[in-house]
C-alpha atoms as a printed R data frame, in Angstrom:
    type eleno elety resid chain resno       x      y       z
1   ATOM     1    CA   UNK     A     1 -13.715 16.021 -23.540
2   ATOM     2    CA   UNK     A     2 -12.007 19.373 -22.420
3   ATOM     3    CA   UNK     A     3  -8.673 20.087 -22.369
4   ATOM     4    CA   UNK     A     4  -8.053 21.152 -18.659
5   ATOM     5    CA   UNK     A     5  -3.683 21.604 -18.634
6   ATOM     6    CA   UNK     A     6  -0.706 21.140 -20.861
7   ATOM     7    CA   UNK     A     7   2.052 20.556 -18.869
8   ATOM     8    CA   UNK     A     8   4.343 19.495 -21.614
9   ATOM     9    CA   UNK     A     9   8.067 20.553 -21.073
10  ATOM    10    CA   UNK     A    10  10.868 19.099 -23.517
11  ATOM    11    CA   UNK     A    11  13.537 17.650 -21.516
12  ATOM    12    CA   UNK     A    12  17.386 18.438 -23.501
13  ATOM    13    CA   UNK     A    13  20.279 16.842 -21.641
14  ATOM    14    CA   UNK     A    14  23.857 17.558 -22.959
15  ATOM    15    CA   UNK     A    15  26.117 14.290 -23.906
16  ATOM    16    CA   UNK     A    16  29.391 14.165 -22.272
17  ATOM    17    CA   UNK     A    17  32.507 11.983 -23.406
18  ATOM    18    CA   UNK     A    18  33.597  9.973 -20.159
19  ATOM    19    CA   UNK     A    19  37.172 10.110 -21.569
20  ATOM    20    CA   UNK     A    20  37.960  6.842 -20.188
21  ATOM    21    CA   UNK     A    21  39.345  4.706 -22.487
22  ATOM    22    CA   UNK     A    22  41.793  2.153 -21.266
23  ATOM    23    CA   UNK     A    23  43.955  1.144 -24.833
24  ATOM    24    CA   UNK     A    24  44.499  5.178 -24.865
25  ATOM    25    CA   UNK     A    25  42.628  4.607 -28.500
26  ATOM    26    CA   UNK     A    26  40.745  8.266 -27.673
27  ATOM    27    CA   UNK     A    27  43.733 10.819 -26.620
28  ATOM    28    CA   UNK     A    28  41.005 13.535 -26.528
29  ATOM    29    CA   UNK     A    29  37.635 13.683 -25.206
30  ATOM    30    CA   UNK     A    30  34.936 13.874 -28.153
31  ATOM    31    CA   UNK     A    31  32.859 16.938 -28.666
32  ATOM    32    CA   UNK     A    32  29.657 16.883 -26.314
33  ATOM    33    CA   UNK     A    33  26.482 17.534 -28.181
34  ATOM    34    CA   UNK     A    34  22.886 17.888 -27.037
35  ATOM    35    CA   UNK     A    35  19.843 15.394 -26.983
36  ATOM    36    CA   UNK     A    36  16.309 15.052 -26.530
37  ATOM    37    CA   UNK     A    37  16.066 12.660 -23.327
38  ATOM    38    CA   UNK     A    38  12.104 13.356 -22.959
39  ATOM    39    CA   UNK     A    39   9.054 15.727 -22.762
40  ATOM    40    CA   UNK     A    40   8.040 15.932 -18.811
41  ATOM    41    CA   UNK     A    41   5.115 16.527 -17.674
42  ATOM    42    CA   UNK     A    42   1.224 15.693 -18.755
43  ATOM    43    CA   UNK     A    43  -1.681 16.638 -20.570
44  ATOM    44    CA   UNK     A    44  -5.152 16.896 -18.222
45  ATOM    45    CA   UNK     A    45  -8.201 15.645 -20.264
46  ATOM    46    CA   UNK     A    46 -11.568 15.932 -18.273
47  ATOM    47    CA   UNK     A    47 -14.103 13.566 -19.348
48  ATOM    48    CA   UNK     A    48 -17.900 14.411 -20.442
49  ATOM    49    CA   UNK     A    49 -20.563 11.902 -20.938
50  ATOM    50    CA   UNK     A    50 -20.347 11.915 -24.162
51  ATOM    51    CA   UNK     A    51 -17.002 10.596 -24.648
52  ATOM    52    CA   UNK     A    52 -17.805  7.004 -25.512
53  ATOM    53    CA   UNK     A    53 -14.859  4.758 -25.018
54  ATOM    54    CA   UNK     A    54 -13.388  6.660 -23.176
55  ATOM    55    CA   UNK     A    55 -15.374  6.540 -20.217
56  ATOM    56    CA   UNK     A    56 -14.699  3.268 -19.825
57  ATOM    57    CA   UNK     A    57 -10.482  3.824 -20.145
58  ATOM    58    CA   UNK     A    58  -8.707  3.104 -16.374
59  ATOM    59    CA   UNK     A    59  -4.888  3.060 -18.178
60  ATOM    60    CA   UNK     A    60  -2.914  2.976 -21.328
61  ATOM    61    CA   UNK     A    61   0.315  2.287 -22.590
62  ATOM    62    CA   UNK     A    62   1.015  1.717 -26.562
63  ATOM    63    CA   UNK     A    63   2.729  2.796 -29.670
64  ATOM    64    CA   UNK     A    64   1.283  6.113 -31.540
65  ATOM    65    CA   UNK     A    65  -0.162  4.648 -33.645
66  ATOM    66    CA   UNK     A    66  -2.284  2.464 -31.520
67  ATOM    67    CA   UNK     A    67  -3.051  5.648 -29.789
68  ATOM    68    CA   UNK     A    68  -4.277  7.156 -33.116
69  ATOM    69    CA   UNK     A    69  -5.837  3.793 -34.870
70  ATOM    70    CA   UNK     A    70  -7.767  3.177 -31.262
71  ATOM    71    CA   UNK     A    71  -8.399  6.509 -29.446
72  ATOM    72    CA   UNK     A    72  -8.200  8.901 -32.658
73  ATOM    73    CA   UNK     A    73 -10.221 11.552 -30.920
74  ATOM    74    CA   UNK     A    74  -8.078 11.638 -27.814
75  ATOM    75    CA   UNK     A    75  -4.872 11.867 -29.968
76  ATOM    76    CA   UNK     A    76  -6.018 14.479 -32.410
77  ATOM    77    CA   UNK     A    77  -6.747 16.775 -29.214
78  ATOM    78    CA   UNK     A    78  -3.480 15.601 -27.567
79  ATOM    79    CA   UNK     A    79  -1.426 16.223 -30.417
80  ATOM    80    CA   UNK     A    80  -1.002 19.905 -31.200
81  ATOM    81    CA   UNK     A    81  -0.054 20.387 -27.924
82  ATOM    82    CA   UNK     A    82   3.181 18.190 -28.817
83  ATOM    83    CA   UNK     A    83   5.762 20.515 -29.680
84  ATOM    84    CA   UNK     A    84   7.267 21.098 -33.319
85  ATOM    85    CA   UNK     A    85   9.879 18.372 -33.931
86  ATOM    86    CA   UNK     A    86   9.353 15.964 -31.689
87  ATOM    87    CA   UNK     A    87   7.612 12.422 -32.167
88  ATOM    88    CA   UNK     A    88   5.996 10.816 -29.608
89  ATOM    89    CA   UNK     A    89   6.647  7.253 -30.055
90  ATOM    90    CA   UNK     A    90   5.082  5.678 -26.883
91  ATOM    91    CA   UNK     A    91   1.653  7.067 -24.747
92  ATOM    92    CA   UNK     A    92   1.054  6.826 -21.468
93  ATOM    93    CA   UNK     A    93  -2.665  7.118 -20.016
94  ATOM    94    CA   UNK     A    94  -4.273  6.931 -16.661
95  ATOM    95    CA   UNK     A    95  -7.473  7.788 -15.645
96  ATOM    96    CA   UNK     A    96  -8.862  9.617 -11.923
97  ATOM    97    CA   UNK     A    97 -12.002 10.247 -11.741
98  ATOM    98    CA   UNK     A    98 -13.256 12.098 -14.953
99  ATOM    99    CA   UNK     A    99  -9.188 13.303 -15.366
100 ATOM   100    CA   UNK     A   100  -7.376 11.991 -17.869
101 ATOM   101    CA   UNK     A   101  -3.201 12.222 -17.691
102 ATOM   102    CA   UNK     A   102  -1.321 11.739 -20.650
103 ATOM   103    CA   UNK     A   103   1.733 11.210 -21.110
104 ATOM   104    CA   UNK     A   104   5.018 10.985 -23.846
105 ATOM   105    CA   UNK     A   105   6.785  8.379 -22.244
106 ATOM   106    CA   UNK     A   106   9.092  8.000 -24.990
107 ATOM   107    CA   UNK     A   107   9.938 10.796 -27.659
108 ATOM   108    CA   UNK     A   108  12.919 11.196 -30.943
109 ATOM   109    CA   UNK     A   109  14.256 14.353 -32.160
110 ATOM   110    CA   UNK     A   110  12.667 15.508 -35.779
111 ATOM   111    CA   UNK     A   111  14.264 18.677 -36.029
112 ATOM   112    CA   UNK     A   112  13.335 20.128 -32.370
113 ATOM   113    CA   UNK     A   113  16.941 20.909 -31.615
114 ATOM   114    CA   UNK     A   114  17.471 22.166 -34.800
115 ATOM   115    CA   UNK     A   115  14.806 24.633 -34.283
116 ATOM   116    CA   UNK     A   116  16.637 25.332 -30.885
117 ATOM   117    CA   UNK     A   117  19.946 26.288 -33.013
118 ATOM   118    CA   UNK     A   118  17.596 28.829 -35.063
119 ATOM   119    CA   UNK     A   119  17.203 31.001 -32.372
């Protein structure tokens, strides 16, 4: 397998306080913070012939680590590409042709936006 693109692109959305709260019990709006909603985009994988398994892979969808326990040579080239402080906690795979797209389809925050703060 090659690595053909890494499209990866942490998605940070800021939280806003609606401020509508009929019993009046929140006078003033709470502070508005930022989150990590998702990573967009994909990772391009092009199959060889000597990929095993994988050959035989049309789609995916499961945990990490059924993505590690099942695919372990698929995950450790997908995963560097993740960026620093962020788990992936759900895959996404599909297959066309010889491509393979992967994707984080759901992510948490371990110390990405913290490393955001540092800068």
């Amino acid at each position: 397998m090659k690595i053909e693109a890494v499209n990866f692109s942490p998605l940070v959305e800021i939280w806003e306080d609606p401020g509508d709260y009929p019993s009046n019990a929140g006078q003033f709006p709470l502070s508005s913070y930022p989150y990590l909603e998702a990573i967009e985009g994909d990772l391009k994988v092009k199959l060889e012939s000597t990929d095993g398994d994988l050959l035989h892979l049309k789609s995916l969808s499961c945990s990490d680590g059924e993505f590690e326990e099942h695919y372990e040579g698929l995950y450790e080239e997908v995963c560097p590409y993740v960026p620093a402080g962020i788990v992936v906690c759900r895959w996404e795979v599909s297959r066309d042709g010889d491509i393979l797209s992967v994707e984080a389809s759901e992510v948490e925050d371990d110390g990405y936006l913290d490393s955001l703060d540092d800068r």
